[in-house]
N, C-alpha and C positions, 0 to 999 in steps of 0.2 A: 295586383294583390300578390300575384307569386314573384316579385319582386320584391314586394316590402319585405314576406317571411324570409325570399332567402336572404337578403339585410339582415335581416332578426336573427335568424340562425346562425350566420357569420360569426357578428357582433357576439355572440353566444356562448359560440367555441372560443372566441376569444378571448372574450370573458375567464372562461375558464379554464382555458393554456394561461394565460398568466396567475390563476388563482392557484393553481399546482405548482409553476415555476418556482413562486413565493414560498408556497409550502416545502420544496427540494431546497432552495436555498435556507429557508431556515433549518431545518434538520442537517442541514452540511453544516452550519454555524455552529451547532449545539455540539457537533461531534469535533468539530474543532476546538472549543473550547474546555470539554470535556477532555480531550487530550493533550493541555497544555496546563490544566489542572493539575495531573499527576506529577510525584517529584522524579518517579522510576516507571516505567514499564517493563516487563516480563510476559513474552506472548512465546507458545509451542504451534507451531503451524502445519501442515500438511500441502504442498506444491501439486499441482498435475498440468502434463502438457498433452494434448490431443489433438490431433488433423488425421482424421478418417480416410481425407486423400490420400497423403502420405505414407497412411496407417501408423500413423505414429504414437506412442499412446505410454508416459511416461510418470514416474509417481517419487516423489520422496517428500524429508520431514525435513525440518529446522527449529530452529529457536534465536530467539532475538532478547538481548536484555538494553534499553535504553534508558538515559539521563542525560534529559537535555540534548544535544549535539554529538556526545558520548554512547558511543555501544560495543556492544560484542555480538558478531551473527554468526554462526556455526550451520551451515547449510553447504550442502553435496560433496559432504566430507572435507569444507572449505574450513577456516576460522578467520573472523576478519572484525581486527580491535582500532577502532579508530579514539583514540587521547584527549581530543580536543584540539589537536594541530596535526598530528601523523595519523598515516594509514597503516598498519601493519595487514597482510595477507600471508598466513600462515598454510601452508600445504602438503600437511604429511605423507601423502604418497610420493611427492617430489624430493620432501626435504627440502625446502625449498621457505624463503621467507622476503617477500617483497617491501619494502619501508617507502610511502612518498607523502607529499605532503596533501594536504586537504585544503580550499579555502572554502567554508562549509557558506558563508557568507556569498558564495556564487553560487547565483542565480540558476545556474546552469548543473550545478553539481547534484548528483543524486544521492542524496544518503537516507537509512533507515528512518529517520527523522521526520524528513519530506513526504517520504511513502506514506505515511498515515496521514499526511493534509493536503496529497500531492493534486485532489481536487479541487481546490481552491482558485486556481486561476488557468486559462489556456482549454477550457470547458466549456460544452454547452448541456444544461442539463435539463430532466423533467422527470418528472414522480413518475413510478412504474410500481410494479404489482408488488402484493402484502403475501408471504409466506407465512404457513405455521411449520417450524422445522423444531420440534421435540418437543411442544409446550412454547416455545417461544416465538414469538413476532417479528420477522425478519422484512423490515421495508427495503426494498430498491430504490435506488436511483440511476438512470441512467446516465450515462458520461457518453457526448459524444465530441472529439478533439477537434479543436478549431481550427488546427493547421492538417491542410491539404495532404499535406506530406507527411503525414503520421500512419506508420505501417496497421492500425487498428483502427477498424470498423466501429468500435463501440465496447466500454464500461458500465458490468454489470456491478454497484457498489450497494453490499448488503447491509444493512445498517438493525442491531437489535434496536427495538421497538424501547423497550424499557430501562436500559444501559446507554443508550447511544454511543455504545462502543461497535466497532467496525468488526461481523461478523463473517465475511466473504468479499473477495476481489472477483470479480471475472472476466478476464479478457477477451474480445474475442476478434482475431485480427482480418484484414483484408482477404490474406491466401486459405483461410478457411481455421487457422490456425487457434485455438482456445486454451486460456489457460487459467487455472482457479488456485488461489491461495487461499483455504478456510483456515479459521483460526480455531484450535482446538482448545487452547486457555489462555485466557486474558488476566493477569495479575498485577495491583499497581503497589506503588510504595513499598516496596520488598526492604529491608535492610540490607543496606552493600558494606561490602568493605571500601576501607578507603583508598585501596588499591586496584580494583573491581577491573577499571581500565584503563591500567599499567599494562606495558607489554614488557616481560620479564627473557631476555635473551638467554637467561643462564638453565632456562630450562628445556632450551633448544639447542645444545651446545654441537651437533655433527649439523645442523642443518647448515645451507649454504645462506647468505642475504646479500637479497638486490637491493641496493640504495640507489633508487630513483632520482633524488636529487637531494 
């Protein structure tokens, strides 16, 4: 008899680690398609890095404007205009201006683009806990990486309840290491100019440029 139930109990949990898996994988669908919905994206972020070990314990802001393949990111007093074929990295404390190329179509390359469906593949995931953070519904998912050799223990992905637009990243790596990108405002189909991600040289005229290739 204490055989059959614990069968039965097995079977059970089972049961319902895959009825959750299903539920994470749809909700990641939704947010993906939800975000390929948009013609523009416009998101203001907030970055922090933390290892208590280390005592490390670091904060800044950004902003990201995307279309498509196309963006402009301005974060840790970076600026970095990708065209649709070139990379511009702009650096005004160097003066400094790097030009190389992009093939956005590799697999392998990481652009702002990606970062918002970068769960999609190379993931193992499962439903994790429901937050109220201000009025709103913040579901988790957890992420955890399939390759061995990936310096991070596990992704905390917050996902609003009622937008399924992506509320919070969490990182939190092997060496103890944590890091959270929350998004302070999510804005879609903005009006751009048609110039928006143009990289214009003439308004950098003392900096120096790397051309990469």
């Amino acid at each position: 008899m204490n055989k059959l139930l614990s069968i039965a109990l097995l079977l059970l949990v089972s049961f319902t680690s895959q009825a959750q898996d299903k539920k994470a994988k749809d909700l990641l669908d939704q947010v993906t398609s939800k975000i390929k919905s948009y013609n523009n994206i416009s998101i203001d972020f907030k970055y922090s890095l933390n290892n208590a070990k280390e005592n490390i314990n670091k904060e800044s802001k950004g902003n990201l404007l995307l279309e498509g393949n196309k963006y402009v990111l301005n974060f840790m007093g970076v600026t970095k205009i990708f065209d649709g074929k070139k990379s511009y990295t702009i650096v005004p404390e160097d003066e400094e201006i790097t030009i190389s190329s992009l093939n956005d179509s590799d697999e392998k390359a990481i652009t702002p683009a990606k970062m918002l469906t970068f769960f999609n593949s190379g993931y193992k995931f499962t439903w994790d806990i429901l937050q109220d953070v201000k009025g709103r519904k913040i579901q988790y998912i957890k992420l955890v990486p399939a390759s061995t050799k990936d310096q991070r223990k596990e992704i905390l992905l917050g996902i609003d309840s009622q937008t399924k637009n992506i509320y919070n990243v969490i990182e939190i790596g092997k060496n103890g290491t944590k890091t959270t990108l929350s998004v302070n405002s999510f804005k879609t189909n903005q009006p751009l100019s048609k110039n928006q991600f143009t990289f214009a040289a003439s308004k950098y005229p003392k900096y120096y440029i790397n051309k990469l290739d």
